[in-house]
N, C-alpha and C positions, 0 to 999 in steps of 0.2 A: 408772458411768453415772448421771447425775443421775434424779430422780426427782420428776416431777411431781405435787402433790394431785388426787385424783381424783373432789373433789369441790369443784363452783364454788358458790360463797356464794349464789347464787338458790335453784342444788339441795338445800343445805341448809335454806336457809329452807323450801322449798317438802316435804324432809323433815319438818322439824319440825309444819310446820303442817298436813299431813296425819294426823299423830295416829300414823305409823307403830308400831306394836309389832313386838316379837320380840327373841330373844337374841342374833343371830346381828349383828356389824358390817357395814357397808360392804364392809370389805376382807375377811370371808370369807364374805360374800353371793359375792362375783366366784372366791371361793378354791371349785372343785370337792370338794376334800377334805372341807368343809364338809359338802356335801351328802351325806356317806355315812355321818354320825351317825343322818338317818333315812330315808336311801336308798342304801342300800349296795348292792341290788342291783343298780337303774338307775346307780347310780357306777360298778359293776364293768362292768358292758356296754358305757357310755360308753367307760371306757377302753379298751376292745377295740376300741373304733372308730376310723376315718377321719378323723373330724371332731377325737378327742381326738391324733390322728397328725400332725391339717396341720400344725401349726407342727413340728416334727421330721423330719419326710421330709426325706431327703439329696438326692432329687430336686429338690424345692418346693424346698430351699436353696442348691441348686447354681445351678440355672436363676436364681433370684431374684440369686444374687449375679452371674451372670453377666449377665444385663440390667442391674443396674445398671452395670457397667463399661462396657457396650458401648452403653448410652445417656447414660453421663455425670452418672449418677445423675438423669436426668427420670423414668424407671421409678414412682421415688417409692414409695408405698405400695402403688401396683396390685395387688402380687399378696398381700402381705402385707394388705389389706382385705378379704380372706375366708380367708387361712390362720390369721391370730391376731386378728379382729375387734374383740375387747376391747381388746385392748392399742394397737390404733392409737385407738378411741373415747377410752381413759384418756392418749392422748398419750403411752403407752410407746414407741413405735417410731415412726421418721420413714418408714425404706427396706425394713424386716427381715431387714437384716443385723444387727442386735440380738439378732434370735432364737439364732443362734450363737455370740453371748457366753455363758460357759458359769455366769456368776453372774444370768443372767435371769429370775427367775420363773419355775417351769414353770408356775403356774396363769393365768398370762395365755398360753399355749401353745394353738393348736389354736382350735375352735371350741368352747368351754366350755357349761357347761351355765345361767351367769347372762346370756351371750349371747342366747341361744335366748329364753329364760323373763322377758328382760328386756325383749326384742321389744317395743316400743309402735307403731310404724309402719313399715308396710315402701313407701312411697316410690316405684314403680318396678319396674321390673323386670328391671333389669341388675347389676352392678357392687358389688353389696350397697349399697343404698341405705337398711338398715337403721337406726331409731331407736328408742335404749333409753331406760325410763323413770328420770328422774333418779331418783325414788323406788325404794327397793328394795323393791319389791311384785313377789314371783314372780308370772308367769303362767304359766295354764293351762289344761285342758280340761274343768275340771271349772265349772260355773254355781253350785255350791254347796260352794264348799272349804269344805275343814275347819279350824277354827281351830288354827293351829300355836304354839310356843311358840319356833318361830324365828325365824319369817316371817312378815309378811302376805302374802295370796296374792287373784288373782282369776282372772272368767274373760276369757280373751281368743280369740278366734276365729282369731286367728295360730298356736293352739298347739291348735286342737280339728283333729284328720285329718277331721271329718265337713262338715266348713268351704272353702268357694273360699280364703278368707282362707290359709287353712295352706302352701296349694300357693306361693301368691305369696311365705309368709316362705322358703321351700326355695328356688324358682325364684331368687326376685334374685340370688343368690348364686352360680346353679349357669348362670346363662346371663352372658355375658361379651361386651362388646363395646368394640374396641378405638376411638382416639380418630380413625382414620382410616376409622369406620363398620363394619367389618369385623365380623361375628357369630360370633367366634369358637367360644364352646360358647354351646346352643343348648337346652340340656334345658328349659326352661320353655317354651320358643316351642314345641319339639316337643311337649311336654304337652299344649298351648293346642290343636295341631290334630289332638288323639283324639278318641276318644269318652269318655274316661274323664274330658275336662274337662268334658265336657255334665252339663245341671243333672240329669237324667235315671238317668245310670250315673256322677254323680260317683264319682271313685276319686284320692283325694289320694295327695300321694307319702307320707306318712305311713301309710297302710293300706297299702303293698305294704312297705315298707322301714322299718316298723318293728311285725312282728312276728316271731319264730320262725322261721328260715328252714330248719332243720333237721330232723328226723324226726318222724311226724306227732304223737308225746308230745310233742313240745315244744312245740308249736303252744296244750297248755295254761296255757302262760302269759297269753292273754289272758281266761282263766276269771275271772271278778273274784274280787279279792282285796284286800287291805289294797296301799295304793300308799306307804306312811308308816308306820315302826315308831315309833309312842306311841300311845299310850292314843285311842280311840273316833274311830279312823280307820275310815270306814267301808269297804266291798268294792267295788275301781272297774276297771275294763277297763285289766289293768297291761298295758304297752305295751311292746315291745323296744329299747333306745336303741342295739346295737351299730352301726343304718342298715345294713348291708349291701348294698353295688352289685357294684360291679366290682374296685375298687382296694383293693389288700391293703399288709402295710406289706412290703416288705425291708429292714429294719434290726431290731436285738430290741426287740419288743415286749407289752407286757401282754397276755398268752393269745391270741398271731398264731397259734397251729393253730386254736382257736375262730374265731378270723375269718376264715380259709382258709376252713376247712369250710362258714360263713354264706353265704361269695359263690360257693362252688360249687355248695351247693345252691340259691341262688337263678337262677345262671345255668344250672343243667340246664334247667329250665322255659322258658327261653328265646323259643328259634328252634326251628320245624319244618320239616324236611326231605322232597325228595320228590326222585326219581331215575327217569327213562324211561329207555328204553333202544329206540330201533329201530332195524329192520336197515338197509342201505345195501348197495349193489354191494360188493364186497370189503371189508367193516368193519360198520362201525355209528355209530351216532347217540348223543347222553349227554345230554340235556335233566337239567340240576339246576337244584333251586325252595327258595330260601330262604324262613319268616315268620317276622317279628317275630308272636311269638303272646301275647307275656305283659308286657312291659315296656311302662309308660305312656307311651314316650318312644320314640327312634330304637332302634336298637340295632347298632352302639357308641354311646353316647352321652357328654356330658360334653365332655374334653379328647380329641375323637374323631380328632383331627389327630394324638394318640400313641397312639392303641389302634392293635391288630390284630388282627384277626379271617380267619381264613384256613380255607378248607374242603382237604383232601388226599380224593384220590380215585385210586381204582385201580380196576381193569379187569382181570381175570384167565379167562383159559379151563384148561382141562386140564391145560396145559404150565407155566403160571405165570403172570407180570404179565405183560400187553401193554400196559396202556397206563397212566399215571399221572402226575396232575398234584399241586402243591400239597405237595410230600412238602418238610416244615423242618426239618432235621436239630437238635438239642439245641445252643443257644447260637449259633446261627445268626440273624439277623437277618432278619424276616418283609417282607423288602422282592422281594425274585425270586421270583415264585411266577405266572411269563412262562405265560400264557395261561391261568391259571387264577382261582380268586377269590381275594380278599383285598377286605377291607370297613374304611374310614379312613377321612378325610376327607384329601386334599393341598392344603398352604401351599404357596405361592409366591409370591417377591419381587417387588420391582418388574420385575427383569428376566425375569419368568416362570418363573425355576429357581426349582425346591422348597427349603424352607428347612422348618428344624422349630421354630424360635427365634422365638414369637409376637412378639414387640416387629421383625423382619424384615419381618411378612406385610403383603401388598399383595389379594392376594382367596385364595380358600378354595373348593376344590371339594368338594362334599359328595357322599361313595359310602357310603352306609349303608343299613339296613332302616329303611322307615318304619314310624311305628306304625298301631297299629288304628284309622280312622277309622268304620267301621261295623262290627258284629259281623257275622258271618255272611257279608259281602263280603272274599274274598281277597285280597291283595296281597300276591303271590308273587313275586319277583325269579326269572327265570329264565334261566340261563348256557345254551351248547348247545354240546357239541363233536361233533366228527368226525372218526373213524380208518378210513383207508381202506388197510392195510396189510394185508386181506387175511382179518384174523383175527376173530371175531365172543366178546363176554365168556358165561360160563356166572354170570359172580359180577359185582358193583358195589357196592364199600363207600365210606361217604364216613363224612369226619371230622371233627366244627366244633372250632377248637383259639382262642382267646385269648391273648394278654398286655396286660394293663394300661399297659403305658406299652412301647414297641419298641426292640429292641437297638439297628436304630442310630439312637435318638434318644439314648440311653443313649454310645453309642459317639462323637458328638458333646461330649457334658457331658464325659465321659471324655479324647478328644481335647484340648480346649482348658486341661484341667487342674481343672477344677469339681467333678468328681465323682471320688469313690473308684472303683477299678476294682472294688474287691470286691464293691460293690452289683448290676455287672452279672450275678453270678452267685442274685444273689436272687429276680430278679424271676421271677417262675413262667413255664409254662405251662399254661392250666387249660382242661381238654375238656368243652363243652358235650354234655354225655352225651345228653340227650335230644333232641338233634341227630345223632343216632347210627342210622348205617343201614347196612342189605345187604340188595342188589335181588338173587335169583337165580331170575329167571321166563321166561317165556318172552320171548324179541324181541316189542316192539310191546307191553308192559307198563308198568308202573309198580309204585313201591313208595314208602309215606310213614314216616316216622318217628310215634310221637304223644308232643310233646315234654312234655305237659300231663300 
């Protein structure tokens, strides 16, 4: 594959003439490996992440390659503009089906760390309309970096979490809209209409999703500390880069139980739960109450059109079950779950049938929790059933279960030949624990979960 300079003769002038210092090239300013001479540890978390995943994901590769067939290559760089970002800015990739060339660069892979840091304008707020500085001057959240002997560095409010600015360089990226209007992911917009984007109770995505998300010792890593191993680096508020959301990798990768464990423990905090239960002539009543209690955003959010979010509930007196909804058996595909919940967003084509294949979608109905617009005011979604077969429950347990991307979206990639079948055996299921309840009170009761 040919290989473009990736640097145009302005940029270098405009290098030169900036006075830039540091030891470190061009080409391993953009090289992450670079970055673990004196941030090994921020390198080691990165690579635990998502971000260092997208360009690798058999999904992200499947899907991509299969749009572009089935659009005749117009697809273009769409999806590849925020899985390997650098490499479509350095003119590496036209479609990214490059990425699967197995002679590829892995450092132009994923969402890099000279990416992020090289952030000058974020433009917008869809589609990554992000612009990096010709200059290779790291940004960052510090107003008074430390002079490094690799790199110059500054601050830039793109890269500080205590900044609106920060939200916007996450958001463009993480909200998607297609060329026929359609809003497809939507996590900045959802952002935009909390409380947590008010000037008030700002709370950037960087403060939820990139500290510690594991046990409350680890939560010591934002103790300030040296952020840079050389000499008279001083003590700064070191930050988590693994991001931890929702999406895990299924394929092997760089300490994937580490990152398992990151987005389980992020997502027990969740959703809280609450379960009524009153009598009825021969049965009973089942009022359930979802909340988004903790996520800046909807919840599912993201590529919500492949999540699934599904409650199981059962109903038991003396005898055993009487009654129960929601039950998905392992490897089963979280689409039948006939009068109970399940939380997604549904594509649909022109002709109204469900499609899973973004480059298909014609509108989008969105079923999700929304976020917290006011503290202290509820918004509780709430389901209600009714069994009137006679028998009344002594017990009501319910059970909030996830998968990051759905079997049969998975069973489709699979189907047309895109995807390895092995992958479908990867993708977890991960139980939102502090969404975890049993009602067993009196009829005309209540019982809540406290997911916090």
């Amino acid at each position: 594959m040919s290989r473009r300079t990736p640097v145009p003769a302005a940029a270098l002038l405009l290098l030169l003439a900036s006075g830039c210092a540091g030891s470190l090239t061009r080409e391993e300013v953009y090289d992450p490996a670079s970055c673990g001479e004196c941030h090994q540890e921020h390198l080691d978390q990165w690579q635990a992440s998502m971000h260092a995943y997208a360009g690798d994901d058999p999904v992200f590769l499947a899907m991509n390659r299969r749009g572009q067939e089935e659009t005749n290559g117009e697809l273009g760089a769409f999806c590849v503009n925020c899985h390997a970002p650098l490499a479509v800015q350095l003119g590496e990739v036209v479609d990214g089906l490059e990425l699967e060339d197995p002679d590829f660069p892995q450092y132009l892979k994923g969402v890099t760390c000279a990416f992020c840091h090289l952030a000058a304008h974020a433009d917008g707020d869809s589609n990554n309309p992000i612009e990096l500085d010709p200059r290779t001057v790291l940004k960052g959240p510090f107003d008074d970096p430390t002079r490094s002997p690799a790199h110059r560095a500054e601050y830039s409010p793109l890269l500080d979490r205590s900044q609106r600015d920060s939200a916007q360089l996450c958001g463009s990226c993480h909200d998607i809209v297609l060329d026929n209007g359609v809003h497809l992911e939507q996590t900045f917009a959802e952002w935009n209409d909390t409380v947590f984007s008010e000037d008030a109770t700002l709370t950037t995505c960087g403060n939820c999703h990139m500290f510690s998300v594991g046990p409350p010792d680890a939560r010591e890593n934002r103790n300030p500390r040296p952020v840079a191993t050389f000499d008279g680096v001083p003590a700064r508020d070191f930050h988590d880069h693994r991001m931890a959301a929702i999406d895990v990798a299924v394929s092997p990768w760089f300490d994937e139980a580490d990152q398992r464990e990151q987005v389980e423990s992020l997502l027990k905090s969740t959703v809280r739960s609450q379960i009524c239960v009153n009598p009825l002539p021969g049965g009973f009543q089942l009022m359930v109450g979802l909340e988004n209690v903790s996520a800046g955003h909807s919840f599912p959010s993201g590529a919500s059109q492949d999540r699934r979010v599904w409650a199981h509930l059962r109903a038991e007196d003396a005898q055993g079950v009487i009654w129960e909804r929601g039950l998905v058996p392992e490897g089963t595909p979280a689409v039948d779950v006939a009068q109970g919940i399940l939380l997604r967003d549904h594509l649909a084509g022109a002709d109204g049938e469900e499609v899973h294949m973004f480059w298909e979608v014609a509108s989008i109905e969105r079923d999700v929790l929304p976020g917290i617009r006011q503290f202290g005011l509820e918004e509780t979604r709430i389901w209600t059933f009714e069994d009137v077969q006679g028998r009344q429950p002594t017990s009501v347990t319910l059970a909030l279960y996830e998968r990051p991307v759905g079997l049969d979206v998975l069973d489709d990639l699979i189907g047309s030949g895109h995807l390895d079948p092995s992958i479908r055996d990867a993708v977890p299921t991960l139980e939102l624990s502090g969404a975890a309840l049993t009602w067993s009170g009196a009829l005309g009761s209540c019982a809540s979960s406290d997911a916090l």
